[in-house]
VOPA-866840 format. One record per residue (C-alpha): residue number from 0; residue in three letters; x, y, z. Coordinates in steps of 0.02 Angstrom, whole numbers, plus 32768, in hexadecimal, padded with zeros to 4 digits. Layout:
// VOPA-866840
NUM | ALA | X | Y | Z
...
***
This chain:
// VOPA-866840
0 | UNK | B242 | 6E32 | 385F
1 | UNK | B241 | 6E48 | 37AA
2 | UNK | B2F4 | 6E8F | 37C9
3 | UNK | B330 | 6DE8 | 382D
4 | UNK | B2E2 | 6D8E | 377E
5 | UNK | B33F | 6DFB | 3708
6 | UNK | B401 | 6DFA | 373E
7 | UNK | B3FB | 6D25 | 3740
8 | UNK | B3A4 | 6D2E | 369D
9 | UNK | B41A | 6DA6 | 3649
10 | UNK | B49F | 6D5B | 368B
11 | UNK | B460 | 6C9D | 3631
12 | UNK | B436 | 6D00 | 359D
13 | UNK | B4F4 | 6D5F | 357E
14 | UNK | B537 | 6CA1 | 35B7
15 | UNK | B4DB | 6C55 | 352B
16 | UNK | B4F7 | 6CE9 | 34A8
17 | UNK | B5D3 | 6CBF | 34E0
18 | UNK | B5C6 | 6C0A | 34CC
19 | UNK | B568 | 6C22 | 340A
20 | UNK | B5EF | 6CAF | 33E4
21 | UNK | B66E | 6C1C | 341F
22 | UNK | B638 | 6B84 | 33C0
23 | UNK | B616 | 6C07 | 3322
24 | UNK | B6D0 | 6C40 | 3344
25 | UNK | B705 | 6B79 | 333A
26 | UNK | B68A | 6B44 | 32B2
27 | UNK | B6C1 | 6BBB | 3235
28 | UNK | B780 | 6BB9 | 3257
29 | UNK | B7BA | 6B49 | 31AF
30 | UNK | B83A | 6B09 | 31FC
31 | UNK | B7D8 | 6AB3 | 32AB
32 | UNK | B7B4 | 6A11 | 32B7
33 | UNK | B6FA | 6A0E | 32A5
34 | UNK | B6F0 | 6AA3 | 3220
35 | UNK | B658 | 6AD1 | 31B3
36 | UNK | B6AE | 6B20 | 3130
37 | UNK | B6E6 | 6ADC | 3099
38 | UNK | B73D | 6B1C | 3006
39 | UNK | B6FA | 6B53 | 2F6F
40 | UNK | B791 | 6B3C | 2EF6
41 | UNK | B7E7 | 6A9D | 2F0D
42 | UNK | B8A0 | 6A80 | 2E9E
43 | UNK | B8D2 | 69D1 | 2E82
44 | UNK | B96C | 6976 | 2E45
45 | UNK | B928 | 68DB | 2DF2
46 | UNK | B9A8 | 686D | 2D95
47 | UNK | BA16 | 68EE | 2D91
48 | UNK | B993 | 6951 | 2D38
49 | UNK | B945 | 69FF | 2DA3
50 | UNK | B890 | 69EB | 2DA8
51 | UNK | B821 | 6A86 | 2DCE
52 | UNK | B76A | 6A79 | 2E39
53 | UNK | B729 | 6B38 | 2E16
54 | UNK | B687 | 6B50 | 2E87
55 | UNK | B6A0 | 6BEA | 2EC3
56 | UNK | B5FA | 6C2A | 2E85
57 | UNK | B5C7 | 6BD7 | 2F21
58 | UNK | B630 | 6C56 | 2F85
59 | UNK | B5B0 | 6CE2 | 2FEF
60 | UNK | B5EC | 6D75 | 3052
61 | UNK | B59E | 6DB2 | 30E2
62 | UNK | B5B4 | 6E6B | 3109
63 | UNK | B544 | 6E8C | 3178
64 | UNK | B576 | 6EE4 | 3221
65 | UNK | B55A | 6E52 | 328C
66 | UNK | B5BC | 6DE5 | 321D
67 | UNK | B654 | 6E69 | 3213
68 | UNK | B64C | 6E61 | 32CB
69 | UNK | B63C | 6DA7 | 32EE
70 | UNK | B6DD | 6DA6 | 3260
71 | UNK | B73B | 6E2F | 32CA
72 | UNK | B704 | 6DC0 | 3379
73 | UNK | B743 | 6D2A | 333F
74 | UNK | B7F5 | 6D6B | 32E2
75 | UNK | B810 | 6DA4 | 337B
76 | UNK | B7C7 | 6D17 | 33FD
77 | UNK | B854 | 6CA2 | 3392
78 | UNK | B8E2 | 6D20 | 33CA
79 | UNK | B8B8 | 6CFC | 3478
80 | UNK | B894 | 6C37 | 3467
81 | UNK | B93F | 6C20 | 341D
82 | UNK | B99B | 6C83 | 34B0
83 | UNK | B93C | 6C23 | 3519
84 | UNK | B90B | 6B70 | 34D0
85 | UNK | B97A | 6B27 | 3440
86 | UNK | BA19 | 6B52 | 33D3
87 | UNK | BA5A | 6AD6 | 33A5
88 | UNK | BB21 | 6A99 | 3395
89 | UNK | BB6D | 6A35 | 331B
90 | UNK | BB7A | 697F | 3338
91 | UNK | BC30 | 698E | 32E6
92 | UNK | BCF0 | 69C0 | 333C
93 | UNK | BD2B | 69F9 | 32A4
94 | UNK | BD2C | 6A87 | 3220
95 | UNK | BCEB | 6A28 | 3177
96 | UNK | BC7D | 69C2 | 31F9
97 | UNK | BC2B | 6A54 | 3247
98 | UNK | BC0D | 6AA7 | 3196
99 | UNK | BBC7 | 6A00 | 314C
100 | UNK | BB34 | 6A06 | 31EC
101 | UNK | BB22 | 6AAF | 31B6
102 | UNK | BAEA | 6A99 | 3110
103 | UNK | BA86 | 6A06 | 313D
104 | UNK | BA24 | 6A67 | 31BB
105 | UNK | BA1F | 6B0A | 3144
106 | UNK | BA26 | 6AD5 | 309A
107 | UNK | B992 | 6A57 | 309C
108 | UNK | B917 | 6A7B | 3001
109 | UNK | B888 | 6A15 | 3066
110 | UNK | B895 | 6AA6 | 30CD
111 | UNK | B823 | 6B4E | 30A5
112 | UNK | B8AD | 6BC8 | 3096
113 | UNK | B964 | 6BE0 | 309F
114 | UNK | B972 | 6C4F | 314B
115 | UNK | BA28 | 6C81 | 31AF
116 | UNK | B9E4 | 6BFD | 323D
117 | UNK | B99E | 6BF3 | 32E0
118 | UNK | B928 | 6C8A | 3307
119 | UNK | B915 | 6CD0 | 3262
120 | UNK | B891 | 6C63 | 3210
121 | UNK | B853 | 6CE3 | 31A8
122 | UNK | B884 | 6D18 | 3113
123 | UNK | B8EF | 6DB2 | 30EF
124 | UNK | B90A | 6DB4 | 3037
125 | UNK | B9A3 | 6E30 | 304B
126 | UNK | B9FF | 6D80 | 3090
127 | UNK | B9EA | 6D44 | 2FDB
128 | UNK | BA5E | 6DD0 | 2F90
129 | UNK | BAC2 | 6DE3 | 302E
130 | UNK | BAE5 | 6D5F | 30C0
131 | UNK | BAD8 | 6CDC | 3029
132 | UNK | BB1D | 6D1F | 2FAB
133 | UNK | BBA8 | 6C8A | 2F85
134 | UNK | BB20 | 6C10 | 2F7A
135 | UNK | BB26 | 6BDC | 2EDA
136 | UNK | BC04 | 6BEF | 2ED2
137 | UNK | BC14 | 6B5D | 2E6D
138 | UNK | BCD5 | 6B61 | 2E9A
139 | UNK | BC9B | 6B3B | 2F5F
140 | UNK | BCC7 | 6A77 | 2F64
141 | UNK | BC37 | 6A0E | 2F9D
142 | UNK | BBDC | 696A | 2F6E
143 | UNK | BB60 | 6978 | 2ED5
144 | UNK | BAD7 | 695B | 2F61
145 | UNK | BAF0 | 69D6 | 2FAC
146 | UNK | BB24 | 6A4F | 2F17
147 | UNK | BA65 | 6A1D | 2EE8
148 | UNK | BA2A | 6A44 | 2F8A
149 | UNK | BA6E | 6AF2 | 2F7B
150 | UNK | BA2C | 6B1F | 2ED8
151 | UNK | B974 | 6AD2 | 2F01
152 | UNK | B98C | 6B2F | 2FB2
153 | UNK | B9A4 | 6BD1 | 2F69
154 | UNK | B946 | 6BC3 | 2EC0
155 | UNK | B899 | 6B8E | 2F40
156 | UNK | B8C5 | 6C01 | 2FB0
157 | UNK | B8C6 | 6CA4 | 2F22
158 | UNK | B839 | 6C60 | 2ED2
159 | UNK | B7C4 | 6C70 | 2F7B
160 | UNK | B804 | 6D25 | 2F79
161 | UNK | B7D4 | 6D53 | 2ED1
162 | UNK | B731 | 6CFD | 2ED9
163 | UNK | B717 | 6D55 | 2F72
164 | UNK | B745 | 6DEC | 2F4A
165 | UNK | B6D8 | 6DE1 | 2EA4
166 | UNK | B632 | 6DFD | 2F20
167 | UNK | B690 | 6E65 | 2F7A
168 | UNK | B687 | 6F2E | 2F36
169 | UNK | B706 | 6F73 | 2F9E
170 | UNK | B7C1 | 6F23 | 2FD3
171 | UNK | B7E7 | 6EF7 | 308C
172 | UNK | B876 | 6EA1 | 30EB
173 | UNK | B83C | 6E1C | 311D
174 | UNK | B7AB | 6D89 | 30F4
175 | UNK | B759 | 6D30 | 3170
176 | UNK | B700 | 6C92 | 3169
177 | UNK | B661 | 6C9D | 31A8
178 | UNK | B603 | 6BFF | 3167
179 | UNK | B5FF | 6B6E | 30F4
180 | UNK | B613 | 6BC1 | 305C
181 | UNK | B617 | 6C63 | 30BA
182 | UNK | B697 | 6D12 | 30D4
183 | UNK | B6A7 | 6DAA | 3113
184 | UNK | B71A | 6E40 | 30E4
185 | UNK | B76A | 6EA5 | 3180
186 | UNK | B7EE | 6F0D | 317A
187 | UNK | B859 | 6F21 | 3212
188 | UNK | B879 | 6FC4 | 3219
189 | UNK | B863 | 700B | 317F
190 | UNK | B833 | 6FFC | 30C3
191 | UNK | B8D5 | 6F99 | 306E
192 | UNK | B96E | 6FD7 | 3011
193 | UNK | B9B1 | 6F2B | 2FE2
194 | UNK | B8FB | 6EB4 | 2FE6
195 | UNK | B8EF | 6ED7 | 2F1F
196 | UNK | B9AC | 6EBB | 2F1E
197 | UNK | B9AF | 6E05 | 2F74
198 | UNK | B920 | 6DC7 | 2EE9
199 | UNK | B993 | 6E1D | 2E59
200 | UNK | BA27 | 6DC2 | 2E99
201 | UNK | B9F2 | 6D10 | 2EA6
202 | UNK | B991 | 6D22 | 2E08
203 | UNK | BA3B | 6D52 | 2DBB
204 | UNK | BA91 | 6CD4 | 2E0E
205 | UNK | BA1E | 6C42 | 2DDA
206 | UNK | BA26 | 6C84 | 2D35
207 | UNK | BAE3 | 6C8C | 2D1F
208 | UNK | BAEA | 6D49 | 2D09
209 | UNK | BB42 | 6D5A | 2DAF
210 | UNK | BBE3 | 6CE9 | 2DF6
211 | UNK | BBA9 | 6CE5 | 2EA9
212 | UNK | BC6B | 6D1D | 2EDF
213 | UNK | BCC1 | 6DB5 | 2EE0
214 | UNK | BD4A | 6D8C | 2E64
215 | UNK | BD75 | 6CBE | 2E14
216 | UNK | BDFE | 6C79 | 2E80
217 | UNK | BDE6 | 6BA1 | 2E4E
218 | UNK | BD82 | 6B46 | 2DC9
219 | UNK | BCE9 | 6B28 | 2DD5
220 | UNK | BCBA | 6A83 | 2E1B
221 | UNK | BBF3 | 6A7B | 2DFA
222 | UNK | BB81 | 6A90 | 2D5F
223 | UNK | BAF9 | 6B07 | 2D89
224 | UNK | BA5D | 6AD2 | 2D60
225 | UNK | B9E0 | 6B6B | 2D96
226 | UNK | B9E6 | 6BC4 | 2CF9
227 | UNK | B947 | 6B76 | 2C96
228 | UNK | B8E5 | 6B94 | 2D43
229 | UNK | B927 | 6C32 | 2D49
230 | UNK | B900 | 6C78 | 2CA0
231 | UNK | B830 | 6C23 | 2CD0
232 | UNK | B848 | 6C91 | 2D67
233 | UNK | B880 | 6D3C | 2D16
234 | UNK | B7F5 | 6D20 | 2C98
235 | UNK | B774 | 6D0B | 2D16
236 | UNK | B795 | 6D91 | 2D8D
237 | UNK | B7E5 | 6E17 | 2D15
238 | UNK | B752 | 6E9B | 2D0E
239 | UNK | B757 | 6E75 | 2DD6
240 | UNK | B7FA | 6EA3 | 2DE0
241 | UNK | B7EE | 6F37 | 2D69
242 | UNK | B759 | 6F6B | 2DD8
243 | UNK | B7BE | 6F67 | 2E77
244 | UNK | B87F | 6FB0 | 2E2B
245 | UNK | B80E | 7054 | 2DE8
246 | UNK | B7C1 | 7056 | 2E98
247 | UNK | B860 | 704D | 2EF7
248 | UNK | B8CC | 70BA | 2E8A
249 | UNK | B83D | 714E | 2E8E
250 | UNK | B840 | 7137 | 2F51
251 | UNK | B902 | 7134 | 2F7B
252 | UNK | B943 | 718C | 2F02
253 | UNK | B950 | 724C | 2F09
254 | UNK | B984 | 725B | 2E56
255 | UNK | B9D2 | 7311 | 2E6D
256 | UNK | BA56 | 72DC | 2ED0
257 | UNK | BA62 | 7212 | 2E91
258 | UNK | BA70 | 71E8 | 2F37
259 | UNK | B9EC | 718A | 2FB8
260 | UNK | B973 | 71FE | 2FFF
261 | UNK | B9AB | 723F | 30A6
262 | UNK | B8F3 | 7269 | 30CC
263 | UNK | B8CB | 71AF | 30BE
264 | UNK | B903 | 7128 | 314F
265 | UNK | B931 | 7080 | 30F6
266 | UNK | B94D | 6FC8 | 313C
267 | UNK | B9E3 | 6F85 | 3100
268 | UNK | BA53 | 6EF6 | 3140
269 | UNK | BA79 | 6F50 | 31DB
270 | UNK | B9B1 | 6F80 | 31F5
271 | UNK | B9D5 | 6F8A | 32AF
272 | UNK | BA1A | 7030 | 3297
273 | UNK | B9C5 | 70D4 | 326C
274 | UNK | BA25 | 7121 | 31E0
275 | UNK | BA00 | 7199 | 3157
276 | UNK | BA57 | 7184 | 30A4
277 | UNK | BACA | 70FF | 30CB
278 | UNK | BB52 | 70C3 | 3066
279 | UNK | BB16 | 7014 | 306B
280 | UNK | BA5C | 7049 | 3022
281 | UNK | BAB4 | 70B4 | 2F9C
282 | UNK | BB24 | 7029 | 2F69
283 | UNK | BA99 | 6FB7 | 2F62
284 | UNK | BA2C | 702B | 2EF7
285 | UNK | BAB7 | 702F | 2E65
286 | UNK | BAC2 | 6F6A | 2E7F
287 | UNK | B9FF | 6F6B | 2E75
288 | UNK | B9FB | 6FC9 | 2DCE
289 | UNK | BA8A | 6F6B | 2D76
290 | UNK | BA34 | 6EB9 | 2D9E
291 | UNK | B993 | 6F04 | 2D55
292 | UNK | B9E1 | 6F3F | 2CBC
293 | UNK | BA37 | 6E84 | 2C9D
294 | UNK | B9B0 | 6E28 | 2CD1
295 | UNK | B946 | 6E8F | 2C63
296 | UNK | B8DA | 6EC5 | 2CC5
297 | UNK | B8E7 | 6F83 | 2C9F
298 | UNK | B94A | 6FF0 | 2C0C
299 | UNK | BA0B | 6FD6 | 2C22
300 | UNK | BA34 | 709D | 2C54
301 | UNK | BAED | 708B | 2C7B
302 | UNK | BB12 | 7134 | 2C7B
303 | UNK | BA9F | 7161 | 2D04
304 | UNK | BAFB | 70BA | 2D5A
305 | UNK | BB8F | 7104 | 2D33
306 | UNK | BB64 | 71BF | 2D87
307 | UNK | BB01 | 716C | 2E0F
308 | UNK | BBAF | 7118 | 2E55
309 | UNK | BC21 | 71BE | 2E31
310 | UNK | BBA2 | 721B | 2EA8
311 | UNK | BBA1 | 718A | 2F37
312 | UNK | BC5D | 7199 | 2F32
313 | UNK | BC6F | 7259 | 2F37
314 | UNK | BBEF | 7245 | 2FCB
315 | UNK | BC27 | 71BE | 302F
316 | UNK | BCEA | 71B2 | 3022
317 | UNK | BD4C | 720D | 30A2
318 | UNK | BE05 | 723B | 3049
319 | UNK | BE47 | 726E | 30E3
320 | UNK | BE1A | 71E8 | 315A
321 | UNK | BE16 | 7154 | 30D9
322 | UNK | BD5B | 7119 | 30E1
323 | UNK | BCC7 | 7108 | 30AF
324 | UNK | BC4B | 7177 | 3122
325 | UNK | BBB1 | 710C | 3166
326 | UNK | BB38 | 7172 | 312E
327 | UNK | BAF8 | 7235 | 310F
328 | UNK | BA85 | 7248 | 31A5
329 | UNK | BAC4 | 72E5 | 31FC
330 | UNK | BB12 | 728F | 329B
331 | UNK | BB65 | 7214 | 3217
332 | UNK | BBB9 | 729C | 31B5
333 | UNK | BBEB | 72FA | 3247
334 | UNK | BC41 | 7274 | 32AC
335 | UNK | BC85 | 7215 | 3214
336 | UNK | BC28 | 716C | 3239
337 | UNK | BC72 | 70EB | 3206
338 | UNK | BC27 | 701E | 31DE
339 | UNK | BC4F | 6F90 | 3194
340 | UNK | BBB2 | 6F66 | 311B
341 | UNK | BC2A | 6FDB | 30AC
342 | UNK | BC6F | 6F1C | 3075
343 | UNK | BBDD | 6F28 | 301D
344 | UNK | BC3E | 6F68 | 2F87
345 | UNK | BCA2 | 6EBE | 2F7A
346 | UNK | BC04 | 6E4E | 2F62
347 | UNK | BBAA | 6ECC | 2EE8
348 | UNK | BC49 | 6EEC | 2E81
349 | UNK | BC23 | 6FA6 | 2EAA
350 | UNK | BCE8 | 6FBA | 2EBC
351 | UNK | BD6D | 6F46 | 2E8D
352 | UNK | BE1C | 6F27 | 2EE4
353 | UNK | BE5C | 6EFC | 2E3E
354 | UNK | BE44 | 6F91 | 2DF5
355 | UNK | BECA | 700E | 2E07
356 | UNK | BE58 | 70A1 | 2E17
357 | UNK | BDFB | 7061 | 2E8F
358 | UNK | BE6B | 6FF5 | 2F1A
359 | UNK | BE91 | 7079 | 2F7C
360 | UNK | BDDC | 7067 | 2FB6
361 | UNK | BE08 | 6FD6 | 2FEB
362 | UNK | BEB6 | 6FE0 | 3032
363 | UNK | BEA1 | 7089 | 3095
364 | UNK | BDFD | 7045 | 30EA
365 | UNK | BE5E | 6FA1 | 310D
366 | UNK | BED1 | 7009 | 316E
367 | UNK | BE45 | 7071 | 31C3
368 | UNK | BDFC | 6FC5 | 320D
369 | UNK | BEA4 | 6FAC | 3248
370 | UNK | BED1 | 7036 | 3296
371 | UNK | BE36 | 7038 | 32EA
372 | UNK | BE3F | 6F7D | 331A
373 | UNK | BD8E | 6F5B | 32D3
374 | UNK | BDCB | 6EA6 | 328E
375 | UNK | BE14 | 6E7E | 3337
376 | UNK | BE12 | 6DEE | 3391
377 | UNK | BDCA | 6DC2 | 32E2
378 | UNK | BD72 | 6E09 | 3253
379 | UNK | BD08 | 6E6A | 325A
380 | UNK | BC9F | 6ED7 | 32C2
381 | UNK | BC24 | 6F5A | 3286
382 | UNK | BC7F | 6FD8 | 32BF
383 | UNK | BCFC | 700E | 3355
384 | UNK | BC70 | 7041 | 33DF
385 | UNK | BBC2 | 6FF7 | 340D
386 | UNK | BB6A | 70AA | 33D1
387 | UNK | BAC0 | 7078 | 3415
388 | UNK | BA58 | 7112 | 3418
389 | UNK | BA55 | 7102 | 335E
390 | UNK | BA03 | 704D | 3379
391 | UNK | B94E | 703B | 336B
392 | UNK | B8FE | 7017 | 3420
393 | UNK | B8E2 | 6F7C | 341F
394 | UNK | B98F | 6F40 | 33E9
395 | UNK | B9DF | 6FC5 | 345B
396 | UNK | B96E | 6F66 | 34EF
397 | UNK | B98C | 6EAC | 34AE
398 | UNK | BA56 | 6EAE | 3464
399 | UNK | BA93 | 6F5F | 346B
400 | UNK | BB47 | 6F20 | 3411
401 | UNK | BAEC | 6ECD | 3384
402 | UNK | BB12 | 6F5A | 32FC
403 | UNK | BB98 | 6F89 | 3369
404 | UNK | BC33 | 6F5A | 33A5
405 | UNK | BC08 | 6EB2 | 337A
406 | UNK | BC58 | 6E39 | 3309
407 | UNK | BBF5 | 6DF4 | 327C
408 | UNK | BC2C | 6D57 | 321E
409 | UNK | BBEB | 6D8B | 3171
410 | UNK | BC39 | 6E36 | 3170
411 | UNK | BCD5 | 6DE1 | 31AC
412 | UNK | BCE1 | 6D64 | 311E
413 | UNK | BCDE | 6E05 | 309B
414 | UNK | BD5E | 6E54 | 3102
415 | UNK | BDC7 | 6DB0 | 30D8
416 | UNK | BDA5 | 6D98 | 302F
417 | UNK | BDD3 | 6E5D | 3017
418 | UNK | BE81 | 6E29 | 3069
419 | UNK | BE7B | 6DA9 | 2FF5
420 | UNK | BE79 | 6DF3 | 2F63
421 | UNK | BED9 | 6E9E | 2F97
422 | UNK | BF7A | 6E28 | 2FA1
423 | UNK | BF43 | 6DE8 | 2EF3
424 | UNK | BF41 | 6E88 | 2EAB
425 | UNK | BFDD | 6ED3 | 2F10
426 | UNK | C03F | 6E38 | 2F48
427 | UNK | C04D | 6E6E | 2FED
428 | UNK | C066 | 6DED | 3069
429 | UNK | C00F | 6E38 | 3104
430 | UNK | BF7D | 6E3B | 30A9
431 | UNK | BF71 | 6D84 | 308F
432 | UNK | BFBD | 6D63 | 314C
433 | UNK | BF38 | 6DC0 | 31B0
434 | UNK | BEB2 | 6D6D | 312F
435 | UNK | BF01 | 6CB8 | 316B
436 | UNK | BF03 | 6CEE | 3233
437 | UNK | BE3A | 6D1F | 322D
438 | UNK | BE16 | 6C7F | 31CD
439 | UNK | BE74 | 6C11 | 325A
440 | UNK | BE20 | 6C94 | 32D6
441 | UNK | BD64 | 6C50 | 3292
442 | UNK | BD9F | 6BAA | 3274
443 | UNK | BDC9 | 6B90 | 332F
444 | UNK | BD21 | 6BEC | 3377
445 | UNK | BCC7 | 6B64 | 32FE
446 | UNK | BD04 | 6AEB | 3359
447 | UNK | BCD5 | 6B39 | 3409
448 | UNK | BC33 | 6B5E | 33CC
449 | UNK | BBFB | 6AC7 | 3384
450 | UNK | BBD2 | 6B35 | 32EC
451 | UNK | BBF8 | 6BF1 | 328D
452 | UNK | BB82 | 6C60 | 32ED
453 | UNK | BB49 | 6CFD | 32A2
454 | UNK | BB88 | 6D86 | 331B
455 | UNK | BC0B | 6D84 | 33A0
456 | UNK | BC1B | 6DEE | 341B
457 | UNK | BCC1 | 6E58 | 3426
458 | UNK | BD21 | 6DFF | 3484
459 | UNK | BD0D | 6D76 | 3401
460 | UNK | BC90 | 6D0B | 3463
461 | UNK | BBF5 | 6CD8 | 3423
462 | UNK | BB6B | 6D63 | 3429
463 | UNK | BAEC | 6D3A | 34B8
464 | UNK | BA82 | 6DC7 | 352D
465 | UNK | B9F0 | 6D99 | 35A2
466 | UNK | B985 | 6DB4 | 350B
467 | UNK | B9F0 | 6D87 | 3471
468 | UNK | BA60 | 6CF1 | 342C
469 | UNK | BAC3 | 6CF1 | 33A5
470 | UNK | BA8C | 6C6E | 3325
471 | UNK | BB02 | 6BEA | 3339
472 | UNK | BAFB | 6B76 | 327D
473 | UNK | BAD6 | 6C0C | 3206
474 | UNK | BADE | 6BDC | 3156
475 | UNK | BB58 | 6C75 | 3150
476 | UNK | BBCF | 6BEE | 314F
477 | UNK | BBE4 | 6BE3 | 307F
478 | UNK | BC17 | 6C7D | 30A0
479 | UNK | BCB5 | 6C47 | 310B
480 | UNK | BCC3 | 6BBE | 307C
481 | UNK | BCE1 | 6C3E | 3007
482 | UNK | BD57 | 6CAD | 306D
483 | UNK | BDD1 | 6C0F | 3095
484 | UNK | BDC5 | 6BBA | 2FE4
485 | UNK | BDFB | 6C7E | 2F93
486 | UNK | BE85 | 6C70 | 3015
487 | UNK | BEC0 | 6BC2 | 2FFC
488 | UNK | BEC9 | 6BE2 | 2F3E
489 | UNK | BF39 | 6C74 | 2F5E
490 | UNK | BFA4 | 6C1C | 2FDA
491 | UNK | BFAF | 6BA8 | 2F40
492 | UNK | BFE8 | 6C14 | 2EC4
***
């Protein structure tokens, strides 16, 4: 009897304990309809003037291992609700149209946090220093509304992550919202490489110590006005910051070597895949310790700087098959994995095409990717095959191609902009041609897509798998803004 009782009541009980986990899941997503959460640092443009609401004192994290869980639940309960329920197209049938819906969907400072769209409404700093990086281009044309938009976007958006991550002892990937004035740090998979990184970045941005473009290719046609805001910020969270550089640097770097610790397993931009030492994470630690040193948040030490990026490039640089090794885990080194994060280098100004010394980084990896037909139909995938079993599980089970043999939009708009300025530097034609035939190749799925989606398969469709869909109005578009305005101006010229 008491058996008969049981099973029904269980059964009501686990019923009840889905539907909470559900409306918590909806509740606490910033960007639903009927959201609890509100933002803690609010930037306004009043009379032309940017007006700062600071109440991130306010701000409490949760780390607690049923909040970490109900954070990891619902990350990944908006994965399948997007495949399943709602992405969105673009109301527009044309290129500017489509990227003005974008940024009015994206770029909203009512909203929490500046996110890539769709699924991901959590926060992964990284996206800060990386998938946005051109935010603040003030050579990207636009109306000032929505040049203000950008800057409030981005300024709120960095200022939640510092705040956060000034109750927050240790870095993670990722910050989830988990009440009103609530977060909680996860990391999917591992402890960060480039968290520290994104937070550096913007700050330098909004400050004016960093252009937000690989290399000036128009004037400039906005005034930024972040840098008072900025300076409040690096005042405020400075000893934060400080606290958290000495804390990563101790843990990644192996300072014998002045490399990444191949002992140590790192999220970086492609955190789907289990790598050891990559170049992307080493890059990103030289990038992490320059920003500190200009933003002054540590001791400028360029000569460490300097031997830090002579010993990533005697690692990582292949002479004989003309690039840059993915990383030093032993299957890495002995297959010669290659992947395209090593773009990184353009964003970070860890090498420079214009630079004599250094384009043949450039040019002989350029012909790699082409020999290899890894920017074909369009640019660019991760790499030439799907190489799963390095995939953690649950991306291997969901979207095996993700970090493989699939073609991501951001990675594909540095591959551009190298093109870009590799015919500025040589004046070679085919450099600017094949730049022109990916931008009509992204211009044209656009328009079939009703937006730029993150990923596409590689066949050049968008990305979708019984469990996964591409996000289809990423804010990754400045990024395309970027790409096409460097190659209109050279066109120009």
């Amino acid at each position: 009897m008491l058996r008969v009782l049981t099973s029904p009541l269980l059964a009501a009980v686990s019923g009840l304990v889905a539907l909470c986990s559900l409306v918590f899941t909806y509740v606490t997503n910033p960007f639903s309809r009927f959201t609890i959460v509100r933002g803690t640092y609010a930037a306004r443009f009043t009379g032309g003037a940017l007006r700062v609401v600071d109440r991130n004192d306010r701000l409490v994290v949760r780390q607690g291992p049923l909040w970490r869980a109900l954070a990891v639940y619902a990350c990944g309960l908006h994965v399948l609700g997007t495949r399943y329920l709602h992405s969105p197209r673009s109301s527009a049938g044309t290129v500017d149209g489509i990227i003005a819906d974008i940024h009015a969907l994206r770029f909203d400072p009512r909203r929490l946090l500046l996110i890539s769209g769709d699924h991901f409404t959590a926060l992964f700093v990284r996206n800060l220093g990386v998938f946005f990086y051109p935010m603040l281009d003030r050579a990207i044309p636009g109306t000032e509304q929505d040049w203000q938009d950008r800057q409030a976007t981005y300024l709120q958006t960095l200022a939640y992550a510092l705040g956060v991550f000034d109750k927050q002892p240790e870095l993670t990937t990722t910050i989830v919202a988990t009440g009103r004035n609530a977060a909680t740090c996860v990391n999917f998979y591992h402890y960060p490489s480039d968290t520290l990184f994104g937070m550096l970045y913007a700050l330098a941005a909004l400050s004016d110590v960093e252009p937000a473009r690989p290399a000036a290719y128009a004037p400039d046609v906005h005034e930024l006005d972040t840098a008072g805001a900025a300076a409040e910020l690096t005042r405020r969270y400075r000893d934060s910051l400080a606290h958290h550089y000495r804390a990563y640097r101790s843990r990644v770097l192996d300072e014998e070597r002045l490399l990444v610790r191949t002992s140590l397993r790192v999220s970086g931009a492609k955190d789907i895949t289990q790598r050891r030492s990559a170049f992307y994470d080493n890059v990103i630690l030289w990038k992490t310790a320059e920003l500190a040193a200009r933003l002054g948040i540590t001791e400028d030490d360029g000569d460490f700087r300097a031997e830090l990026k002579a010993s990533i490039l005697r690692a990582f640089w292949l002479p004989g098959e003309g690039y840059f090794l993915e990383d030093l885990s032993p299957e890495g080194v002995a297959r010669r994995y290659y992947s395209s994060d090593w773009l990184i280098v353009l964003a970070t100004g860890f090498l420079d095409p214009a630079d004599p010394a250094e384009r043949e980084y450039f040019s002989r990896s350029v012909d790699h990717i082409r020999a290899q037909g890894i920017a074909e139909p369009f640019a660019i995938k991760y790499q030439a095959d799907t190489r799963a079993h390095r995939q953690h599980p649950v991306v291997r089970l969901a979207v095996a191609s993700y970090g493989g043999d699939s073609i991501w939009s951001f990675w594909g708009m540095e591959y551009v902009k190298t093109l870009v300025l590799l015919h500025r530097a040589t004046g070679e034609e085919h450099y600017l041609d094949e730049a022109g035939r990916h931008l009509d190749a992204y211009a044209a799925a656009m328009v079939e897509n009703g937006g730029f989606p993150e990923v596409y398969a590689a066949d050049g469709q968008m990305l979708t798998t019984p469990m996964y869909r591409s996000i289809r109005q990423t804010g990754w578009v400045i990024g395309f803004e970027q790409a096409r305005g460097m190659y209109r101006a050279a066109r120009a010229a």
